[in-house]
N, C-alpha and C positions, 0 to 999 in steps of 0.2 A: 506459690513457692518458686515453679520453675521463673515467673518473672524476677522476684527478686534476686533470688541465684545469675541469672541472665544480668541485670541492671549490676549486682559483683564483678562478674567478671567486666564489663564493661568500666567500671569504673577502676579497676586494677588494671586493666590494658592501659587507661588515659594515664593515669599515676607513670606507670612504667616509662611509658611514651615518653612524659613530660621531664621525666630524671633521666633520660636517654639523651634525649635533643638538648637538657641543659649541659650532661656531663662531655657531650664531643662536641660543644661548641668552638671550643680553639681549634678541633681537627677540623669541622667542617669550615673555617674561616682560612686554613691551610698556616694556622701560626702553631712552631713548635708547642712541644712545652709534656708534664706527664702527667698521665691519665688519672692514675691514682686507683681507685675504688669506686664500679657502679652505687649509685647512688651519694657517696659519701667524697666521691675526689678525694681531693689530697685533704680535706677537715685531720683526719689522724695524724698525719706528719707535722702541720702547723698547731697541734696542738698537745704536744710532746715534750714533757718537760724536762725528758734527760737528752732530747734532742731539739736546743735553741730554734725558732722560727726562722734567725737570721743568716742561721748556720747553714741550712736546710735551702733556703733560697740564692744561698752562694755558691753552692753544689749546682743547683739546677741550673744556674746559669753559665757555667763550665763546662754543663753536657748541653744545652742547649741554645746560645748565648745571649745578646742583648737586651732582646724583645721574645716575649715568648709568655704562654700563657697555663694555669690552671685552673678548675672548679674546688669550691668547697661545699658539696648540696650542690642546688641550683645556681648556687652563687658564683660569679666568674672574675676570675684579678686578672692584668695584665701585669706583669712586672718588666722593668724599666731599668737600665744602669747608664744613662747616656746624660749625661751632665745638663745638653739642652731642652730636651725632650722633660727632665726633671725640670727644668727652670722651667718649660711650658703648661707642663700640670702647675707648679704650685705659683706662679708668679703672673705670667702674661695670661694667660686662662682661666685664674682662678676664680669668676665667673661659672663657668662649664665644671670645674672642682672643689666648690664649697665644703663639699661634705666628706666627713672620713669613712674606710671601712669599718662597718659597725657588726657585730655578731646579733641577730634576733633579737638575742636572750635579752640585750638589752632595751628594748622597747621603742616605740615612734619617738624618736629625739621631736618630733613637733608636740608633739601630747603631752608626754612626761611631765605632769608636776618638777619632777625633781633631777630635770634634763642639767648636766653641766657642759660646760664650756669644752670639751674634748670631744664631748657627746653631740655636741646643736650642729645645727645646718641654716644656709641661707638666712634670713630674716633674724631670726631667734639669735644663732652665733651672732649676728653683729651685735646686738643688741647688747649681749653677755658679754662679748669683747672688749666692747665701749663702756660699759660700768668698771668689768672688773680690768682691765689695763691700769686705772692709776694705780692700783695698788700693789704696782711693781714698779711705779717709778723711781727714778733715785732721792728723794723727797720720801716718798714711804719707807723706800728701805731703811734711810739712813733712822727712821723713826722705830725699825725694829732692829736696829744691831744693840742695843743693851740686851735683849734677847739671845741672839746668836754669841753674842760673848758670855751668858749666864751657859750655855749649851755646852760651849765649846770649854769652858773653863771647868764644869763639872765632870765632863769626858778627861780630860787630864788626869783629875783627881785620879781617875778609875784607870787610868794607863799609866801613872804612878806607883798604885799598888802593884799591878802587872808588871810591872819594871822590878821591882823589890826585888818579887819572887827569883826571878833572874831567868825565867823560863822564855822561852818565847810566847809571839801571841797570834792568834787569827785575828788580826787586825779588822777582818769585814764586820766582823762583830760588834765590837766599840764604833764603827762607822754607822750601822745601822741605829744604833743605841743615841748616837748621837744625833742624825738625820730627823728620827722619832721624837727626841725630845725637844729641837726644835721646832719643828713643824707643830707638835702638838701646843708649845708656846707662842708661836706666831699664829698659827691660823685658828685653835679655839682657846687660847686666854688660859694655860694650864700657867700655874705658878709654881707650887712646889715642883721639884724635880721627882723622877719617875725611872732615871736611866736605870736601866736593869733590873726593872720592877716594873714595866710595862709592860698589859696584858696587848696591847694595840698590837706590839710585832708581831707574836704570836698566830693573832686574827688575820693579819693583810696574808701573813704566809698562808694561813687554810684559805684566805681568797684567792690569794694565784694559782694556789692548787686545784682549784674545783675544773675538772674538765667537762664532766658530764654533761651538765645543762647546755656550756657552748658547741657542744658537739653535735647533742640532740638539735635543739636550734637551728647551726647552722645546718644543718641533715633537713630539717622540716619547719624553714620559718613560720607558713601558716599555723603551725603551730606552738608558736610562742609563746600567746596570752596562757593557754593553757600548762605550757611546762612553766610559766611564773608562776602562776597560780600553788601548782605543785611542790615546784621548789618555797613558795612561801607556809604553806603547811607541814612540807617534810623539810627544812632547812635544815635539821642537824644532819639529815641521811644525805644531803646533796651537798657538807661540805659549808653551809650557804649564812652560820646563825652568823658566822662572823662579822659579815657585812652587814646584818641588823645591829647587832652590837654597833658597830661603826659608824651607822646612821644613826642610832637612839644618843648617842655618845654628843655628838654631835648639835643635834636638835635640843640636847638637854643644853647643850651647852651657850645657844644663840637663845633660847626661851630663856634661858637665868641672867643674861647679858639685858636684854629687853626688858625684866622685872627690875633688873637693878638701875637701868636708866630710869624708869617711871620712878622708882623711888626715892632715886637723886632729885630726880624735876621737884617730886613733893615736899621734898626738906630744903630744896631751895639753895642744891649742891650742882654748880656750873659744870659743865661738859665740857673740860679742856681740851677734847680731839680724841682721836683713834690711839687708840691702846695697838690692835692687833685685825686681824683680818674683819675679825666680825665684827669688829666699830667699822673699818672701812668699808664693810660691804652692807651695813646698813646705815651708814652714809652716803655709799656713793648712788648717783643719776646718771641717766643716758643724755649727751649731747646733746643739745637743743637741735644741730644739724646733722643728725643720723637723722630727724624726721623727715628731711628732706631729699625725694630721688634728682637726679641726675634732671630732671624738667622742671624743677621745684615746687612740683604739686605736693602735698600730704603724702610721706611714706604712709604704707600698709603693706599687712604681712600674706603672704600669697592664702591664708587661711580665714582672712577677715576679718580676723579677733584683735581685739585692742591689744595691745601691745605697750606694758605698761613700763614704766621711765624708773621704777625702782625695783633691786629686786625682792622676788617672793619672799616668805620664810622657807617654803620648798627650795628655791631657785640659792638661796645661801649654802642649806644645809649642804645641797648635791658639791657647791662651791669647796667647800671644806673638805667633804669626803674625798673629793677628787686630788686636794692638795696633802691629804693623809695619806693616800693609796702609791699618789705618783710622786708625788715631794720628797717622799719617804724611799721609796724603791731606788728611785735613779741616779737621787744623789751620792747616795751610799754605795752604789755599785760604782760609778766614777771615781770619787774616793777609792777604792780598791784597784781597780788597775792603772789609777796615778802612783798608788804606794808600789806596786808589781815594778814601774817602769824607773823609777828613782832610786829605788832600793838596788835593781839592775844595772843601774847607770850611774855612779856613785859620783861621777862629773859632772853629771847637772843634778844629782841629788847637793853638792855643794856651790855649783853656782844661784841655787834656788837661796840656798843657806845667806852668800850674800850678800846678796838682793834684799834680802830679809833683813838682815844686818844694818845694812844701808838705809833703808825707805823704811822701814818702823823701830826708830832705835828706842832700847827701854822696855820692848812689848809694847808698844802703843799700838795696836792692830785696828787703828781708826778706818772710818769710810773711807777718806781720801788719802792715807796712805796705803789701802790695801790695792786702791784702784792705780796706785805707782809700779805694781810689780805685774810688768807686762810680761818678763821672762814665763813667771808664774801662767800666766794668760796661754803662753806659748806650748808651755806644758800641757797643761791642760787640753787645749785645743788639740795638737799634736796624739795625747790617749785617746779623746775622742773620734780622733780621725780612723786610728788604727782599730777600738773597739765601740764603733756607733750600735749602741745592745737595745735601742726603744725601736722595736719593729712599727709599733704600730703610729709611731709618731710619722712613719715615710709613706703614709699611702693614704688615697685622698677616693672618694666617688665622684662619678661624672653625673651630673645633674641635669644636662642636658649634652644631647646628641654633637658631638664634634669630630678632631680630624687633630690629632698630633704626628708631627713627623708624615709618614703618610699611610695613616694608619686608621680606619675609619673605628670613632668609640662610641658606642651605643650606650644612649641612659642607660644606668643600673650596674656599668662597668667598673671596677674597681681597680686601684693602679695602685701598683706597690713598687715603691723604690727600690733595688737591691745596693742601700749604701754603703755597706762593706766591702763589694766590687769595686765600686764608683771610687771609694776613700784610697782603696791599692791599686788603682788602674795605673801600671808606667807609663803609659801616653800622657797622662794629666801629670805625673808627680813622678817622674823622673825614676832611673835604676833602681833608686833604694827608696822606692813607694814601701814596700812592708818593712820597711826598718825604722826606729825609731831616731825623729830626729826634729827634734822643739824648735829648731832656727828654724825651718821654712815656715814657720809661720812670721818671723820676722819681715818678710816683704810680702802682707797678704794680698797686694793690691795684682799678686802676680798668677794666684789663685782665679783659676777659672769661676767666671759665676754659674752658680749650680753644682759645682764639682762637690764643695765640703757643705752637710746641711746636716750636722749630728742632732741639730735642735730642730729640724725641721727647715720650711723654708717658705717666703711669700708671708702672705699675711695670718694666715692661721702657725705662723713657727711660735715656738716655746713659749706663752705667756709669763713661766716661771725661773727661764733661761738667768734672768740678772740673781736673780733670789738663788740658784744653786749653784752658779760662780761666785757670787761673795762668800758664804757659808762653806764651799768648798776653800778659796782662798783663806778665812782667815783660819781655820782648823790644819790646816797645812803648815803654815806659818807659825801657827802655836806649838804643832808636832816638832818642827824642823831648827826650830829654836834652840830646843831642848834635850834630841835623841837624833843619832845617827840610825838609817833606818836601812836594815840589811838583810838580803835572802838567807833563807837558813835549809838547813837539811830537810827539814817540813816544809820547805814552799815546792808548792805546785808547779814545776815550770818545763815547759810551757804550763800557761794558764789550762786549768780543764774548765769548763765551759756548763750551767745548767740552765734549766729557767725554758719557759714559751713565749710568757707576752714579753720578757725581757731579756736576757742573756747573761748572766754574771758569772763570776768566780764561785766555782766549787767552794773554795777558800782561799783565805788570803793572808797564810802564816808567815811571818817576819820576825826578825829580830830586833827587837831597839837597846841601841846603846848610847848610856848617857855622853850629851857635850861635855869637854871640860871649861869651853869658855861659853857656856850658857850665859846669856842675860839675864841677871836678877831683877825679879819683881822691884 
């Protein structure tokens, strides 16, 4: 007995030790930054969802500035607001920063059956990169805009009734509605329409809600396998059935795509091309020259495992879920605080107008005419500048040991951008950096590189970047045609701010009042 006891305490001394020497690791390296909580660092703060992740790192870097660092658990980030030092993680190094910060809970992105593209590292990301990339080209898109126009045209309907009434509207609403019902048409093949009869939004919200699990997690990575385990048994008590829902959804939906190709093949019914994601991604192959390294031996995966040229039926499903979760979330909140800043600014709410005018006369909200309204492009760019809300799109892992700036970065470190500093820095962007102002992106070439990276940056930026600037532009265009779009007594303004992995609008109440020289159909 007294050994055992004896072999406790010893083994709660090493524990202690080991979350002591991980949690003052920035102290002991002499780089600012705040302490947070023994054992837990800052995990509480970044994982707050009445208080943004981005918001929270804008602060810290006010009291503490540039460079400077915190724990989450054992876990250590440095965060970063220096335009080159950015362009050094994601661009000239991105060798040494492959991989993103990842929380436990979600498991070895090397292992993972059903690892996606946001998730992979090294070997695996390329691989995923390289398949799923075409099906964001401009050839795929233009293949799913009769989609995006079914989306965008049914959202009307539903902001038409909403006009009647003659009430105002929270417009994030119908964005989200809309967001969801394309995505759910592009990436699994949904056909009837759904908008405001989808259980899907419901679910993604109890998913970004769940904090528990990432918090345990990041508190006790080794014990990860274990809180999955958990969490897959008690899923409704941790928040978690949502995302089975999400995957089962899913999976049903590329296994009935699959039945239905074999039974075309057998009646002798040709396969005219990709309908929507999942024809594209069980079409698409890996590069013949991704097999090859930099010596032009046989690539292999640092794991030794074949490394197969098509993807899984795991390796789709995760694909899907991923563009459910995030296709869905980000675009919709963009959308909203492009409505905030036009509604605001009723002078380029009518130069947008136009533009519009101009470059799609009739409503023809074609591919190549939407790709004419660059003002449009300006806007956008310009909200995003001011409200970049995907925290975890700006932070990358060091994979191997290096040296940015003059900063020595030991594997296993994690670098977070604070691009919301970076976006309002007056050095880069002149007096009226926090003011809204759509022309300076007119001469982008004047733009520091590294300065603006809302989608990210290097080679791992936005794979879905083109897919939620088109769907943004032509839904804009279809609003703006038709309704003058105005702050009313119910808007929030300034914006209030909620959310953890992402930052959006509390709400986003407006007024719309009909064009009188609207364009008819």
């Amino acid at each position: 007995m007294a050994l055992l006891f004896l072999l406790a305490i010893t083994a709660s001394i090493g524990v202690i030790t080991y979350y002591l020497f991980a949690w003052t690791y920035w102290y002991r390296r002499g780089i600012p930054g705040p302490l947070g909580l023994p054992f837990l660092g800052c995990l509480p703060q970044m994982f707050n969802k009445v208080s943004p992740a981005i918001l929270k790192i804008q602060k810290w870097t006010k009291k503490y500035g540039r460079v400077y660092g915190f724990t989450e658990g054992p876990s250590r980030t440095l965060v970063i607001s220096d335009p080159e030092l950015a362009n050094e993680v994601f661009v000239k190094q991105f060798d040494n920063f492959n991989a993103r910060k990842l929380n436990a809970f979600q498991g070895d992105p090397d292992d993972e059956p059903q690892t996606h593209l946001f998730e992979a590292r090294g070997f695996r990301w390329k691989r995923l990169r390289n398949i799923t990339s075409p099906s964001f080209s401009n050839s795929s898109l233009r293949k799913v805009m009769a989609k995006i126009h079914l989306s965008a045209d049914e959202l009307m309907k539903h902001l038409e009734d909403k006009w009647k009434c003659g009430k105002s509207v929270d417009i994030s609403k119908f964005y989200q509605e809309y967001t969801m019902e394309l995505i759910c048409r592009v990436a699994i093949g949904q056909i009837e329409s759904k908008m405001f009869n989808n259980p899907l939004i419901e679910n993604i919200h109890k998913l970004f809600s769940s904090q528990i699990p990432f918090i345990f997690c990041g508190t006790f990575p080794h014990l990860a396998n274990f809180a999955r385990i958990a969490c897959l048994v008690f899923r409704k008590q941790f928040g978690l059935e949502s995302f089975f829902e999400i995957t089962n959804l899913s999976t049903k939906a590329i296994n009935d795509r699959i039945d239905s190709r074999k039974e075309n093949e057998q009646n002798g019914i040709k396969y005219e091309g990709p309908n929507d994601f999942i024809d594209l991604f069980l079409d698409a192959k890996v590069d013949e020259n991704l097999w090859k390294n930099e010596t032009g031996s046989t690539f292999s995966s640092k794991n030794s495992t074949k490394i197969e040229k098509k993807l899984s039926i795991d390796e789709i499903v995760a694909q899907c879920v991923l563009f459910l979760t995030a296709g869905f979330d980000t675009t919709s909140t963009s959308l909203s605080f492009v409505t905030y800043f036009i509604a605001k600014h009723q002078d380029v709410q009518e130069k947008l107008f136009n533009e519009i005018a101009e470059n799609c006369p009739n409503m023809e909200f074609s591919f190549d005419n939407l790709a004419k309204l660059k003002y449009m492009e300006c806007v956008i760019d310009e909200t995003l500048r001011l409200y970049p809300f995907a925290t975890a799109a700006y932070s990358r892992k060091c994979t191997n040991s290096t040296k940015i700036g003059n900063i020595d970065i030991e594997e296993g470190t994690n670098i977070l951008v604070d691009v919301i500093t970076m976006h309002t820095d007056e050095d880069i962007w002149g007096p009226d950096a926090k003011q809204f102002n759509p022309e300076r992106f007119e001469n982008r070439k004047d733009i520091p590189r590294g300065a603006y990276i809302p989608f990210g940056a290097g080679p791992r930026i936005c794979v879905g970047m083109r897919l939620s600037i088109l769907e943004q532009k032509l839904l804009l265009a279809a609003i703006l045609n038709r309704y003058k779009i105005k702050l009313c007594e119910e808007t929030e303004d300034p914006i209030v701010l909620e959310g953890s992995f992402t930052a959006k609008p509390r709400t986003m109440v407006v007024k719309l009042e009909k064009r009188r020289n609207e364009t008819s159909d």
